[in-house]
Backbone of each chain as ProteinMPNN parsed JSONL, in Angstrom:
{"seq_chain_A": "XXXXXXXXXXXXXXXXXXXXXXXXXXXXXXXXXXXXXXXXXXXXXXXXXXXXXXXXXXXXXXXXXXXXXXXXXXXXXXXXXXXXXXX", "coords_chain_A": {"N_chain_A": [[150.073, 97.321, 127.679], [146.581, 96.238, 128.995], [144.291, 97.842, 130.694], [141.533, 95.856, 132.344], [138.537, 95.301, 133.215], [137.107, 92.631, 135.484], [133.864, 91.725, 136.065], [132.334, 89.494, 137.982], [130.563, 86.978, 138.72], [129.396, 84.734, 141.37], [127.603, 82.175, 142.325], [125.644, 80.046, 144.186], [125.021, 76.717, 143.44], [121.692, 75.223, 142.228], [120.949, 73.281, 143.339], [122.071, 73.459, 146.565], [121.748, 74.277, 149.368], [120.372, 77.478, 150.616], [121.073, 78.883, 153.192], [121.384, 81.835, 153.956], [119.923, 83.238, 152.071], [117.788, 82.304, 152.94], [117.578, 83.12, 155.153], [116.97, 85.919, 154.598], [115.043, 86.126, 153.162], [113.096, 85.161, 155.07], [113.237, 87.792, 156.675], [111.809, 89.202, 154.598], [109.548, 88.429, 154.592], [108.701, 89.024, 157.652], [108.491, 91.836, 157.029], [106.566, 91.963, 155.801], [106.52, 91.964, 152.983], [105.028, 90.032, 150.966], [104.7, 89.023, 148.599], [106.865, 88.267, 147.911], [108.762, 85.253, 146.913], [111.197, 83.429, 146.52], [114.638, 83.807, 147.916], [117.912, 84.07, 146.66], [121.3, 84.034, 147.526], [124.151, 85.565, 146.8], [127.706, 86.018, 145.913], [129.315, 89.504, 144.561], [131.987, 90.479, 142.776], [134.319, 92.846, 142.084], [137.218, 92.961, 139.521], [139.816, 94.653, 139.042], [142.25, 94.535, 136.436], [145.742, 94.089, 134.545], [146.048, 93.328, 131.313], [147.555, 91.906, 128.22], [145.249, 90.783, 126.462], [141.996, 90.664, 125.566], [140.85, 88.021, 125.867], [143.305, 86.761, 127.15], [142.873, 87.673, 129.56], [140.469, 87.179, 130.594], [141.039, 84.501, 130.717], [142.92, 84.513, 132.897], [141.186, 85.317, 134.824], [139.275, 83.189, 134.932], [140.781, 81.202, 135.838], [141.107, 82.43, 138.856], [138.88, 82.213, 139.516], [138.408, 79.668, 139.851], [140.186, 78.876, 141.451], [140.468, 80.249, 143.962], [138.105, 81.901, 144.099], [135.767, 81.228, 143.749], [134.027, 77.833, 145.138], [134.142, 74.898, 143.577], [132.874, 72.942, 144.215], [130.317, 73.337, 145.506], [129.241, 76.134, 143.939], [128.871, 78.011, 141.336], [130.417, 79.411, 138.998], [129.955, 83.288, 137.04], [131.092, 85.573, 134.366], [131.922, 88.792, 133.167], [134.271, 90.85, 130.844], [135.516, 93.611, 130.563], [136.93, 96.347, 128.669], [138.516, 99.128, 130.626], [139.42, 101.928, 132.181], [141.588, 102.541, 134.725], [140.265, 103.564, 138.105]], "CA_chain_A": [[149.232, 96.509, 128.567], [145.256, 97.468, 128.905], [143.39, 97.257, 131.887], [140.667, 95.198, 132.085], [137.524, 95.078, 134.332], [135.761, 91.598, 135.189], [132.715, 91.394, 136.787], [132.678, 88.099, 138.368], [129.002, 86.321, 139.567], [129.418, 83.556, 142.31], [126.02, 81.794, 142.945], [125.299, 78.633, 144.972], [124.345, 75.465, 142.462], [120.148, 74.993, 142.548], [120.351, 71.873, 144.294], [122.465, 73.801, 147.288], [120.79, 75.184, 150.618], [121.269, 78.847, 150.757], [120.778, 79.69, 154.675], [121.811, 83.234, 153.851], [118.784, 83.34, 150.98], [116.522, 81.841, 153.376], [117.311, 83.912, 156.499], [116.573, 87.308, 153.84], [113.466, 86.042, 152.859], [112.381, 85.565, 156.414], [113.21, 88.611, 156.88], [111.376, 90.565, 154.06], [108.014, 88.284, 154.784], [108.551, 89.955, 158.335], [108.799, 92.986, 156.69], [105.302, 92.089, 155.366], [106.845, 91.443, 151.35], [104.42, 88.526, 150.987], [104.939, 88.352, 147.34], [108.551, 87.262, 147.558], [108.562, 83.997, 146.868], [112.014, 83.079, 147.653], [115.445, 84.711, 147.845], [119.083, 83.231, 146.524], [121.978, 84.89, 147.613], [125.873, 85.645, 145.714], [128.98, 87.285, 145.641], [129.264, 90.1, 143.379], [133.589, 90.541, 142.69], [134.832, 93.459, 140.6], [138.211, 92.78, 139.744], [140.447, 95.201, 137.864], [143.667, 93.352, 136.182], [145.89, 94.135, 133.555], [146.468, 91.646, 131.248], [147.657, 92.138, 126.914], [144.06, 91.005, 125.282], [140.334, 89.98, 126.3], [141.499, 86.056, 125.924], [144.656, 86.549, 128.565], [142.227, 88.222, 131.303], [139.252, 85.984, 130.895], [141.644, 83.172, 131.248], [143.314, 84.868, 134.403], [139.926, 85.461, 135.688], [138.876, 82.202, 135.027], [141.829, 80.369, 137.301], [141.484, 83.159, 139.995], [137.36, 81.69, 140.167], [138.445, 78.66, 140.171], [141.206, 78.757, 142.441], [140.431, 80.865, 145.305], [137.243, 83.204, 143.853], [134.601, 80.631, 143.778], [134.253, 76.868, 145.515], [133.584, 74.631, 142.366], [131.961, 71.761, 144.496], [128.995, 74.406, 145.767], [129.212, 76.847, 143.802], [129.3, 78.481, 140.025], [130.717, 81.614, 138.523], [130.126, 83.673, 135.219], [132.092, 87.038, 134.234], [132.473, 89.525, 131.954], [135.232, 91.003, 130.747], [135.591, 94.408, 129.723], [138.165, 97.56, 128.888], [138.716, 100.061, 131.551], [140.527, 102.784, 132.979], [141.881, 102.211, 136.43], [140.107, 104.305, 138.941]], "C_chain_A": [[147.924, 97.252, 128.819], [144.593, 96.965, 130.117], [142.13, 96.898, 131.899], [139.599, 95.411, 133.47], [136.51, 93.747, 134.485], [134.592, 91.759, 136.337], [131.876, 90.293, 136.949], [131.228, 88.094, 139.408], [129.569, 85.001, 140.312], [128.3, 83.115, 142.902], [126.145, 80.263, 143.691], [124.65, 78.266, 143.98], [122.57, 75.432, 142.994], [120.372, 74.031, 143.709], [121.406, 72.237, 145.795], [121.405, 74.548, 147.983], [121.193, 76.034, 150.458], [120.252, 79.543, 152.367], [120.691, 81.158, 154.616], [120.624, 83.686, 153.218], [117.684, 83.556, 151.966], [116.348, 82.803, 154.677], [116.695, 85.489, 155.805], [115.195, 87.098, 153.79], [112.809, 85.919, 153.879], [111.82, 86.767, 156.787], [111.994, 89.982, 156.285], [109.926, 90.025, 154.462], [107.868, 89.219, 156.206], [107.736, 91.342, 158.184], [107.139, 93.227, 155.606], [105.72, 92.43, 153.486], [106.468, 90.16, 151.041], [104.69, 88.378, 149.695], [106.133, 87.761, 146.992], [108.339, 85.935, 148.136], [109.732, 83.008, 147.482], [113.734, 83.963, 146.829], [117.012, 83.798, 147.676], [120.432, 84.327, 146.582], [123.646, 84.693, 147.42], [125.973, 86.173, 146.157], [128.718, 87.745, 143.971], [131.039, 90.641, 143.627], [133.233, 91.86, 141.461], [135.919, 93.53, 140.867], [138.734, 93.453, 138.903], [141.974, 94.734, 137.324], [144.103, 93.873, 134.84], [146.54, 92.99, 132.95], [146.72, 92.158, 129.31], [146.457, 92.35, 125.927], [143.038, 90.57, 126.012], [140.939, 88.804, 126.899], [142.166, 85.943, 127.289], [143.555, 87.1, 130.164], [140.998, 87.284, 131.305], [140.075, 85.15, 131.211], [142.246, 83.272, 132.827], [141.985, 85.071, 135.027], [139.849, 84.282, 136.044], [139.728, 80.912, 136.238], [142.115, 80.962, 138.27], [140.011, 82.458, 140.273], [137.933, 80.193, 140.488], [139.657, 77.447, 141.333], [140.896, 79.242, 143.45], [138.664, 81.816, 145.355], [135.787, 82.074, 144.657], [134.796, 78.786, 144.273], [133.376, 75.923, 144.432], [132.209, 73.382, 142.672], [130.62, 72.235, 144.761], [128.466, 75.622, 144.78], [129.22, 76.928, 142.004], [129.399, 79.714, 139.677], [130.503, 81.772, 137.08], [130.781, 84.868, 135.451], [131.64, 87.234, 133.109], [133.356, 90.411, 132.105], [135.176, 92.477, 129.91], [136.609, 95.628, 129.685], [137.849, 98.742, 129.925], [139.611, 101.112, 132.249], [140.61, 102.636, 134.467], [141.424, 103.475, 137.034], [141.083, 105.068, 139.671]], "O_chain_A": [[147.876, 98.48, 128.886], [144.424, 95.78, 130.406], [141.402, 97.742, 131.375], [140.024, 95.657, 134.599], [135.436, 93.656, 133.89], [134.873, 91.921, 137.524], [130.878, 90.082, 136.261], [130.912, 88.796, 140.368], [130.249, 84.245, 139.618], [127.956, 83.607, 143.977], [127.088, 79.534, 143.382], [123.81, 78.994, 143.452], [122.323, 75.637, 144.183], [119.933, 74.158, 144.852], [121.65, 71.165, 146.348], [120.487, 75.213, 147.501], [122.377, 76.038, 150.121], [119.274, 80.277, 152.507], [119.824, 81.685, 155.314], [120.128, 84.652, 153.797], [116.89, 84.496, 151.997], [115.266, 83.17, 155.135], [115.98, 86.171, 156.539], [114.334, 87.808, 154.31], [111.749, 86.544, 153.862], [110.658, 87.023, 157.103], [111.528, 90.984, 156.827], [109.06, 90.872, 154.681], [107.051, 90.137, 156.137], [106.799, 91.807, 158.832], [106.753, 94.204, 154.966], [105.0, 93.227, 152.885], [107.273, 89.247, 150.855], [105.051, 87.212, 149.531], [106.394, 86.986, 146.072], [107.949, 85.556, 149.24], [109.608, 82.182, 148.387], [113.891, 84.467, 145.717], [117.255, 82.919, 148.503], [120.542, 85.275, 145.805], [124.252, 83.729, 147.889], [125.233, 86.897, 146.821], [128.338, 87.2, 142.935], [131.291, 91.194, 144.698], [132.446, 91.933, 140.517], [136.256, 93.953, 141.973], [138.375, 93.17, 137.76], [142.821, 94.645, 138.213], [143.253, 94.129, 133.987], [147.212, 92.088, 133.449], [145.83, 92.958, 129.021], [146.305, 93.224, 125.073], [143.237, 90.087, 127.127], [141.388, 88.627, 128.032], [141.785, 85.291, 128.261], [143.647, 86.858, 131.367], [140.762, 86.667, 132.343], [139.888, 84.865, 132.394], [142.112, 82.427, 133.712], [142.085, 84.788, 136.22], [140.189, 83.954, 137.18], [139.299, 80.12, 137.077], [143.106, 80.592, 138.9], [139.929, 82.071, 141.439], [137.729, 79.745, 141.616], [139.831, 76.284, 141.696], [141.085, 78.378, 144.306], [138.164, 82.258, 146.39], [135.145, 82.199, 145.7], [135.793, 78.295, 143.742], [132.157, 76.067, 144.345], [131.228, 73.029, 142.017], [129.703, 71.578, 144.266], [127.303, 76.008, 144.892], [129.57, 75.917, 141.396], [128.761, 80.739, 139.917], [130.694, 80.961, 136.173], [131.047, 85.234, 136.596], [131.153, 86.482, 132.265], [133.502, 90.925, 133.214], [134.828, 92.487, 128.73], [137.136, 95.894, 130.765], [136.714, 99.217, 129.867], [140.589, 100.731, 132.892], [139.643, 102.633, 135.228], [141.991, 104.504, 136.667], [140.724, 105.837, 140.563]]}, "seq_chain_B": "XXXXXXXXXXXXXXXXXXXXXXXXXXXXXXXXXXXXXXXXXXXXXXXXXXXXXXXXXXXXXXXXXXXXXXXXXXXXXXXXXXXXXXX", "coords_chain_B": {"N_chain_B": [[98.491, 87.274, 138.402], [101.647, 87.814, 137.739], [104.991, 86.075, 137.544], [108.226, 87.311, 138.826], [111.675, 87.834, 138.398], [114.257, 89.453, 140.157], [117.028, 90.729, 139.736], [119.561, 91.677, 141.86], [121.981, 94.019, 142.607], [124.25, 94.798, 144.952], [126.693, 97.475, 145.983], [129.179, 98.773, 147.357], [129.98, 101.892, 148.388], [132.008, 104.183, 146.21], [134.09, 105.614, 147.896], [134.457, 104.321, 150.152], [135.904, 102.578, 152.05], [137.065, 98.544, 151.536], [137.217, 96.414, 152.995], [136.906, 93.413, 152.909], [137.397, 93.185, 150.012], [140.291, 94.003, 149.79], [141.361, 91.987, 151.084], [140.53, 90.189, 149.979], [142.125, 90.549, 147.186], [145.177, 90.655, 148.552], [144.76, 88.366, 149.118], [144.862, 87.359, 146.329], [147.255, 88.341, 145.217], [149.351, 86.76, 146.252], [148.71, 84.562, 145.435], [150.495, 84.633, 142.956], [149.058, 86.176, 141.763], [149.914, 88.637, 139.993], [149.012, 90.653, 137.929], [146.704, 91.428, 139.091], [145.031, 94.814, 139.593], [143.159, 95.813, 141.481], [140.244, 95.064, 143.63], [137.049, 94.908, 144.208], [134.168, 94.17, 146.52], [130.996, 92.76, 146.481], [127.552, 92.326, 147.063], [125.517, 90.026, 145.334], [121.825, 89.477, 144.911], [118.918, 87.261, 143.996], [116.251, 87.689, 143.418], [112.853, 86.271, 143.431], [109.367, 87.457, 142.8], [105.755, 87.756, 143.019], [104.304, 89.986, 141.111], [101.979, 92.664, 139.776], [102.522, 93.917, 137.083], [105.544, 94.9, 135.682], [106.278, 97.991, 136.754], [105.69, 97.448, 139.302], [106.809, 95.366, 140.095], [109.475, 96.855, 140.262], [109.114, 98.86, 141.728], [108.45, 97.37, 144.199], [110.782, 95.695, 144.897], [112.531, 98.172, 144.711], [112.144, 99.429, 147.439], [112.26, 97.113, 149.524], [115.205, 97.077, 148.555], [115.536, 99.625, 149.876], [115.098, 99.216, 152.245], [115.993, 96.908, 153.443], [117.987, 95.624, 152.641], [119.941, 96.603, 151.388], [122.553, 98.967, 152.553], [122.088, 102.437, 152.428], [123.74, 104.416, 153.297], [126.46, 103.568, 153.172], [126.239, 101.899, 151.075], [125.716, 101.308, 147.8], [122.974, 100.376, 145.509], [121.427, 98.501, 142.181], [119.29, 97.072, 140.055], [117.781, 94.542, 137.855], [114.691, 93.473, 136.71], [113.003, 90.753, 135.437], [110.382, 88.734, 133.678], [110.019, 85.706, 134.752], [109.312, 82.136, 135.183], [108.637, 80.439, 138.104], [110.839, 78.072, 139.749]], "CA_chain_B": [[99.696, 87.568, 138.533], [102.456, 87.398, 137.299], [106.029, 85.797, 138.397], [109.388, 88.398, 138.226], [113.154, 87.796, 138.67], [114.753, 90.548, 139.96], [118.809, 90.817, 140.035], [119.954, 92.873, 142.2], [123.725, 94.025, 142.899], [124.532, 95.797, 146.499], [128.068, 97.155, 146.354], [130.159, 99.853, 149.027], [129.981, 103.106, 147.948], [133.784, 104.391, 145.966], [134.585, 106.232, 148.799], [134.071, 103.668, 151.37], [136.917, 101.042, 152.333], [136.442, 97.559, 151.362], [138.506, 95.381, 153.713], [137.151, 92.464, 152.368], [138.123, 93.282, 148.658], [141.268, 93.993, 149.672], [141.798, 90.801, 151.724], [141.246, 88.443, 148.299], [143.466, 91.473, 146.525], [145.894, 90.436, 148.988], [144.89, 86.759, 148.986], [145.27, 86.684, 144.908], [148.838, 88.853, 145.094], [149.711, 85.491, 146.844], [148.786, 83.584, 144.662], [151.093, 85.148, 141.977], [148.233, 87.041, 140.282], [150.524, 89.746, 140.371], [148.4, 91.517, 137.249], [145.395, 92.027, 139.967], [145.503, 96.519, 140.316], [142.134, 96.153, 142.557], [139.127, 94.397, 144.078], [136.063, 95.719, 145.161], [133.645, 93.049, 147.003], [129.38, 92.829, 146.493], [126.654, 91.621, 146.961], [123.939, 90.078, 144.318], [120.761, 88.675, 144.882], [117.938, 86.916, 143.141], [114.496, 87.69, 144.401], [111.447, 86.206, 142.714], [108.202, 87.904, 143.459], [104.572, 87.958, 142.286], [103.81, 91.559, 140.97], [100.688, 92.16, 138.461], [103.616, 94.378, 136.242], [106.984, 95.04, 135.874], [106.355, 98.727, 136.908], [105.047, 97.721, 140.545], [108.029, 94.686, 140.661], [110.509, 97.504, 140.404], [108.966, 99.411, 143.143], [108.471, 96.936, 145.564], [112.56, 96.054, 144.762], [113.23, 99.411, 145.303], [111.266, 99.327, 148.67], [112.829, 96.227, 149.789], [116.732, 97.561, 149.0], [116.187, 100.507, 151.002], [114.331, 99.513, 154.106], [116.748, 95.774, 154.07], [119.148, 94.809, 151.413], [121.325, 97.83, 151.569], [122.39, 100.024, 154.181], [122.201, 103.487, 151.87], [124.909, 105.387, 154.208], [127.575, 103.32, 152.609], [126.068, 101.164, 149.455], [124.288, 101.539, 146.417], [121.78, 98.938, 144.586], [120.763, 98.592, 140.954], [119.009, 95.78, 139.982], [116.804, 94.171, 136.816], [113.344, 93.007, 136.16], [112.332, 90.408, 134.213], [109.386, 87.29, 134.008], [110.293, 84.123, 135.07], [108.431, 81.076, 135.666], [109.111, 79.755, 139.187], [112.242, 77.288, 139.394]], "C_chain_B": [[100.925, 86.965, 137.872], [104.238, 87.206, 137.788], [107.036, 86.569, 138.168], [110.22, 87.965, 139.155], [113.741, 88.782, 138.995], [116.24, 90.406, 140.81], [119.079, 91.556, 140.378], [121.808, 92.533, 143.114], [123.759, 95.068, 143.862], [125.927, 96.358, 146.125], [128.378, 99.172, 147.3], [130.09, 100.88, 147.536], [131.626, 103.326, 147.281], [134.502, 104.469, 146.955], [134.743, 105.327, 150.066], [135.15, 102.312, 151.14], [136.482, 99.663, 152.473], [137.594, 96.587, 152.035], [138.019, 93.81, 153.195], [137.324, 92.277, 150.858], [139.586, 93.033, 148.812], [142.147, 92.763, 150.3], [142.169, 89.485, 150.753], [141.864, 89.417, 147.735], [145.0, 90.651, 146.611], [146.271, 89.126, 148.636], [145.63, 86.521, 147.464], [146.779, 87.548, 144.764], [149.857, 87.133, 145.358], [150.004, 84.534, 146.266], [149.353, 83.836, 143.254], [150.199, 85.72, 140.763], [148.717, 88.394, 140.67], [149.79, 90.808, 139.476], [147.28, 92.179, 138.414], [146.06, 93.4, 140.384], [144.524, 96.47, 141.838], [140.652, 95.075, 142.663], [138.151, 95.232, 144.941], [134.677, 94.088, 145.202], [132.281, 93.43, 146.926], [128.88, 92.104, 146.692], [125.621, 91.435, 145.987], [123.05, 88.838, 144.969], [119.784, 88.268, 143.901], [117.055, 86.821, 143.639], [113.708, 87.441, 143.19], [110.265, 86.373, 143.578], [107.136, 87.992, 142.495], [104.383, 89.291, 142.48], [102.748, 91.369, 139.376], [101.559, 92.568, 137.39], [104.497, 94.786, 136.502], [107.335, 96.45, 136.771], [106.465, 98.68, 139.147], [106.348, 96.425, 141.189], [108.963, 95.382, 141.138], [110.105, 98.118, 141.823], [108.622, 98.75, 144.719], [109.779, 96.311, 145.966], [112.767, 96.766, 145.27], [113.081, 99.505, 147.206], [112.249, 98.485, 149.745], [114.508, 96.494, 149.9], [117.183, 98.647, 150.037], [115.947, 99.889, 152.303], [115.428, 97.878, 154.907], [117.936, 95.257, 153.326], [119.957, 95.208, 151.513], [121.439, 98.301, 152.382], [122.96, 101.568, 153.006], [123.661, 104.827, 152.562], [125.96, 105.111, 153.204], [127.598, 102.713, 151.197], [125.155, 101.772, 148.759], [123.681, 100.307, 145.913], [121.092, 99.282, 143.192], [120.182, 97.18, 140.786], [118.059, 96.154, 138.28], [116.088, 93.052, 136.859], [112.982, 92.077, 135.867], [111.562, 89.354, 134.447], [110.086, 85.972, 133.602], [109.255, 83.604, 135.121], [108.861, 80.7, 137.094], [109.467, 78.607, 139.298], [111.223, 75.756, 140.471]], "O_chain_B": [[101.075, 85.784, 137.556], [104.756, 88.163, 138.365], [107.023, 86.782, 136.956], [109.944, 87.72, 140.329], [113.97, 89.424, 137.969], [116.488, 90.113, 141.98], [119.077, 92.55, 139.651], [122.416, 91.647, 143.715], [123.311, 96.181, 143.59], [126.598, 95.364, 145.846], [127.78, 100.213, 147.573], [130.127, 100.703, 146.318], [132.502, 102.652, 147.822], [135.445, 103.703, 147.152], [135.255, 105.872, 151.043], [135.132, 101.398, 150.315], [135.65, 99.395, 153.34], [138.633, 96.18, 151.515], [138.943, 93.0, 153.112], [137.395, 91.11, 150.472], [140.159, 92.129, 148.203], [143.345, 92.59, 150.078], [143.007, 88.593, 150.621], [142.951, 88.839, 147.729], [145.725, 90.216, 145.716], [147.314, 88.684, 148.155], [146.613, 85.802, 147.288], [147.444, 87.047, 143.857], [150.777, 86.66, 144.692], [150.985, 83.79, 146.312], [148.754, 83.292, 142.327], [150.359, 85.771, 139.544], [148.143, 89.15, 141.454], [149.778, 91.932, 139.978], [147.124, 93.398, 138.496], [147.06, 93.516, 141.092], [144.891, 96.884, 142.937], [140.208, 94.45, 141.7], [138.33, 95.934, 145.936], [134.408, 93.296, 144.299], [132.133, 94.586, 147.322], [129.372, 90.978, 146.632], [124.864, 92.361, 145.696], [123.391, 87.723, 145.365], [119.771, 88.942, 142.871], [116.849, 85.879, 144.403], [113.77, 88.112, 142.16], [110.038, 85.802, 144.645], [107.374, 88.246, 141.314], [104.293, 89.831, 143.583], [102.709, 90.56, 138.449], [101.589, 91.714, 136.504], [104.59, 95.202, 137.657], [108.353, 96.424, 137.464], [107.0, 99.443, 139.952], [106.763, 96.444, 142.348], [109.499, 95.034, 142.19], [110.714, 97.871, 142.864], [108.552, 99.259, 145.838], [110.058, 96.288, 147.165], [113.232, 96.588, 146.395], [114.028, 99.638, 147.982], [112.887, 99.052, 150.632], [115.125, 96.255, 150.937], [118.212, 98.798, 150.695], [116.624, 100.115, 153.306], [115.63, 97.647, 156.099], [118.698, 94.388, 153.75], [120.974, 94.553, 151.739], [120.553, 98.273, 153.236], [124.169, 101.707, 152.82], [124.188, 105.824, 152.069], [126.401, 105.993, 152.467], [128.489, 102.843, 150.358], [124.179, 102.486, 148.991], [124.232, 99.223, 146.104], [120.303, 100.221, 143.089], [120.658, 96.229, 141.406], [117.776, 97.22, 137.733], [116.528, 91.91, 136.996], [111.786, 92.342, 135.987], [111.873, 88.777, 135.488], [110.507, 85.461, 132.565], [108.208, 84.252, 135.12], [110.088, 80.715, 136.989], [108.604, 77.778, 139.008], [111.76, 74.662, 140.645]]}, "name": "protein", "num_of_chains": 2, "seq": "XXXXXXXXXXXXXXXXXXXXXXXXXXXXXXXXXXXXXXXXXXXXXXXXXXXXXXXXXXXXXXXXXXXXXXXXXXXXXXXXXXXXXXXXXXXXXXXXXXXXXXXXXXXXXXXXXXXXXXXXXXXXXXXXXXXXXXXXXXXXXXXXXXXXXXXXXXXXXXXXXXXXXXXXXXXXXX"}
Protein backbone atom coordinates (compact mmCIF):
# COMPACT_ATOMS: atom_id res chain seq x y z
CA UNK A 1 0.00 0.00 0.00
CA UNK A 2 1.70 3.62 -0.92
CA UNK A 3 0.84 6.68 0.59
CA UNK A 4 -0.40 9.25 -1.28
CA UNK A 5 -0.59 13.09 -0.83
CA UNK A 6 -3.59 15.19 -2.42
CA UNK A 7 -3.63 18.63 -2.48
CA UNK A 8 -7.16 19.55 -2.71
CA UNK A 9 -8.31 23.42 -4.05
CA UNK A 10 -11.91 24.47 -2.94
CA UNK A 11 -12.90 27.83 -4.61
CA UNK A 12 -16.31 29.55 -4.70
CA UNK A 13 -17.96 29.33 -8.51
CA UNK A 14 -17.39 33.08 -10.36
CA UNK A 15 -20.88 33.86 -10.28
CA UNK A 16 -20.81 33.34 -6.18
CA UNK A 17 -20.42 36.34 -3.59
CA UNK A 18 -17.31 35.83 -1.65
CA UNK A 19 -17.92 38.08 1.65
CA UNK A 20 -14.69 36.64 3.00
CA UNK A 21 -12.77 37.94 -0.47
CA UNK A 22 -14.47 41.13 -0.16
CA UNK A 23 -13.98 41.83 3.58
CA UNK A 24 -9.77 41.08 2.68
CA UNK A 25 -9.77 43.40 0.06
CA UNK A 26 -11.27 46.06 2.24
CA UNK A 27 -8.93 45.42 4.31
CA UNK A 28 -5.67 45.62 2.19
CA UNK A 29 -7.16 49.01 0.38
CA UNK A 30 -7.14 50.16 4.17
CA UNK A 31 -3.87 49.04 4.32
CA UNK A 32 -3.32 51.52 1.44
CA UNK A 33 -2.76 48.29 -1.42
CA UNK A 34 -4.63 50.37 -4.00
CA UNK A 35 -3.54 48.19 -6.77
CA UNK A 36 -5.48 45.16 -5.61
CA UNK A 37 -8.14 44.96 -7.62
CA UNK A 38 -10.10 42.33 -6.00
CA UNK A 39 -9.55 39.34 -3.71
CA UNK A 40 -11.27 35.57 -3.94
CA UNK A 41 -10.90 33.47 -1.15
CA UNK A 42 -10.46 29.11 -0.74
CA UNK A 43 -9.73 26.28 1.20
CA UNK A 44 -6.43 24.84 0.78
CA UNK A 45 -6.83 20.70 2.19
CA UNK A 46 -3.74 18.49 2.34
CA UNK A 47 -4.85 15.14 2.73
CA UNK A 48 -2.53 12.18 3.23
CA UNK A 49 -4.33 8.63 2.38
CA UNK A 50 -3.19 5.40 1.54
CA UNK A 51 -4.68 3.90 -1.17
CA UNK A 52 -2.90 0.78 -3.91
CA UNK A 53 -2.42 3.22 -7.19
CA UNK A 54 -2.80 7.02 -8.35
CA UNK A 55 -6.45 5.98 -9.93
CA UNK A 56 -7.78 4.43 -6.32
CA UNK A 57 -6.72 7.80 -4.39
CA UNK A 58 -7.84 10.31 -6.93
CA UNK A 59 -11.07 8.49 -6.93
CA UNK A 60 -11.15 8.44 -2.98
CA UNK A 61 -10.28 12.01 -3.07
CA UNK A 62 -12.69 12.75 -5.48
CA UNK A 63 -15.90 11.31 -3.29
CA UNK A 64 -14.34 12.77 -0.04
CA UNK A 65 -14.71 16.54 -2.24
CA UNK A 66 -17.69 15.71 -3.15
CA UNK A 67 -19.13 14.36 -0.17
CA UNK A 68 -18.14 16.31 2.73
CA UNK A 69 -14.72 18.33 1.32
CA UNK A 70 -16.34 20.72 -0.96
CA UNK A 71 -20.28 22.01 -1.41
CA UNK A 72 -20.92 21.19 -5.19
CA UNK A 73 -23.90 23.75 -5.44
CA UNK A 74 -21.29 26.85 -4.45
CA UNK A 75 -18.42 25.63 -4.84
CA UNK A 76 -15.56 23.70 -7.08
CA UNK A 77 -12.54 21.61 -6.29
CA UNK A 78 -9.31 20.48 -8.24
CA UNK A 79 -6.41 18.15 -6.72
CA UNK A 80 -3.42 16.63 -7.26
CA UNK A 81 -2.32 13.57 -6.44
CA UNK A 82 1.02 12.63 -5.58
CA UNK A 83 3.52 9.84 -3.79
CA UNK A 84 4.62 10.52 -0.32
CA UNK A 85 6.07 9.49 2.77
CA UNK A 86 3.93 9.96 5.81
CA UNK A 87 5.28 12.62 8.02
CA UNK B 1 0.36 48.66 -16.27
CA UNK B 2 0.00 45.66 -16.20
CA UNK B 3 -2.72 43.10 -14.59
CA UNK B 4 -1.15 39.96 -12.19
CA UNK B 5 -2.78 36.88 -10.57
CA UNK B 6 -1.20 35.97 -7.66
CA UNK B 7 -1.98 32.43 -5.83
CA UNK B 8 -1.23 32.36 -2.72
CA UNK B 9 -1.39 29.33 -0.11
CA UNK B 10 -1.36 30.25 3.88
CA UNK B 11 -0.96 27.02 5.81
CA UNK B 12 -0.07 26.33 10.00
CA UNK B 13 3.29 25.85 10.53
CA UNK B 14 4.26 21.51 11.07
CA UNK B 15 4.64 22.07 14.48
CA UNK B 16 1.50 23.85 15.17
CA UNK B 17 -1.90 21.91 15.92
CA UNK B 18 -4.53 22.01 13.40
CA UNK B 19 -7.87 21.39 15.14
CA UNK B 20 -9.64 22.07 12.21
CA UNK B 21 -7.74 19.42 10.02
CA UNK B 22 -8.26 17.11 12.42
CA UNK B 23 -12.01 17.74 12.84
CA UNK B 24 -12.69 16.70 8.84
CA UNK B 25 -9.86 13.78 9.69
CA UNK B 26 -12.31 12.86 12.18
CA UNK B 27 -15.35 13.89 10.12
CA UNK B 28 -13.97 11.63 6.99
CA UNK B 29 -12.97 8.49 9.57
CA UNK B 30 -16.85 8.69 9.81
CA UNK B 31 -17.51 8.54 6.85
CA UNK B 32 -15.66 5.18 6.35
CA UNK B 33 -12.63 6.81 4.68
CA UNK B 34 -10.81 4.73 6.90
CA UNK B 35 -7.53 5.05 4.34
CA UNK B 36 -7.37 8.96 5.50
CA UNK B 37 -3.51 8.85 7.84
CA UNK B 38 -3.86 12.89 8.08
CA UNK B 39 -5.27 16.32 7.28
CA UNK B 40 -3.74 19.48 7.48
CA UNK B 41 -6.23 22.59 6.77
CA UNK B 42 -5.19 26.11 4.52
CA UNK B 43 -5.78 28.77 3.25
CA UNK B 44 -5.50 29.97 -0.66
CA UNK B 45 -6.19 33.09 -2.13
CA UNK B 46 -6.42 34.82 -5.46
CA UNK B 47 -5.36 38.42 -5.51
CA UNK B 48 -5.31 40.36 -8.76
CA UNK B 49 -3.28 43.50 -8.73
CA UNK B 50 -1.90 46.14 -11.12
CA UNK B 51 2.00 46.04 -10.87
CA UNK B 52 4.25 47.57 -13.87
CA UNK B 53 6.35 43.85 -13.45
CA UNK B 54 6.26 40.69 -12.07
CA UNK B 55 9.31 41.58 -9.86
CA UNK B 56 7.36 44.50 -7.94
CA UNK B 57 3.88 42.05 -7.99
CA UNK B 58 5.89 39.63 -5.93
CA UNK B 59 6.94 42.21 -3.52
CA UNK B 60 3.93 43.89 -2.91
CA UNK B 61 2.45 39.95 -2.27
CA UNK B 62 5.08 39.48 -0.07
CA UNK B 63 4.22 42.81 1.78
CA UNK B 64 0.64 42.09 1.92
CA UNK B 65 1.18 38.23 3.48
CA UNK B 66 3.19 39.54 6.17
CA UNK B 67 1.58 42.68 7.44
CA UNK B 68 -2.33 40.69 6.72
CA UNK B 69 -2.78 37.36 5.15
CA UNK B 70 -0.67 35.39 7.52
CA UNK B 71 0.04 35.60 11.01
CA UNK B 72 4.05 34.53 10.64
CA UNK B 73 4.21 33.18 14.46
CA UNK B 74 2.31 30.16 13.35
CA UNK B 75 1.94 30.08 9.26
CA UNK B 76 3.86 30.19 6.28
CA UNK B 77 2.84 31.64 2.64
CA UNK B 78 4.15 30.83 -0.82
CA UNK B 79 2.43 32.02 -3.57
CA UNK B 80 2.73 32.53 -7.71
CA UNK B 81 2.78 35.31 -10.16
CA UNK B 82 1.44 35.39 -13.29
CA UNK B 83 -0.55 38.01 -16.05
CA UNK B 84 -4.00 37.84 -16.25
CA UNK B 85 -6.49 39.89 -17.90
CA UNK B 86 -9.17 41.01 -15.41
CA UNK B 87 -12.22 38.45 -15.07
Amino acid sequence: MTTWLAKIHVTLKDAVVDPQGLTIQDALHQLHFDSVQRVRMGKYLEVTLDAPDAATAEERVTVMCTTLLANPVIERFNFTVSETMLA
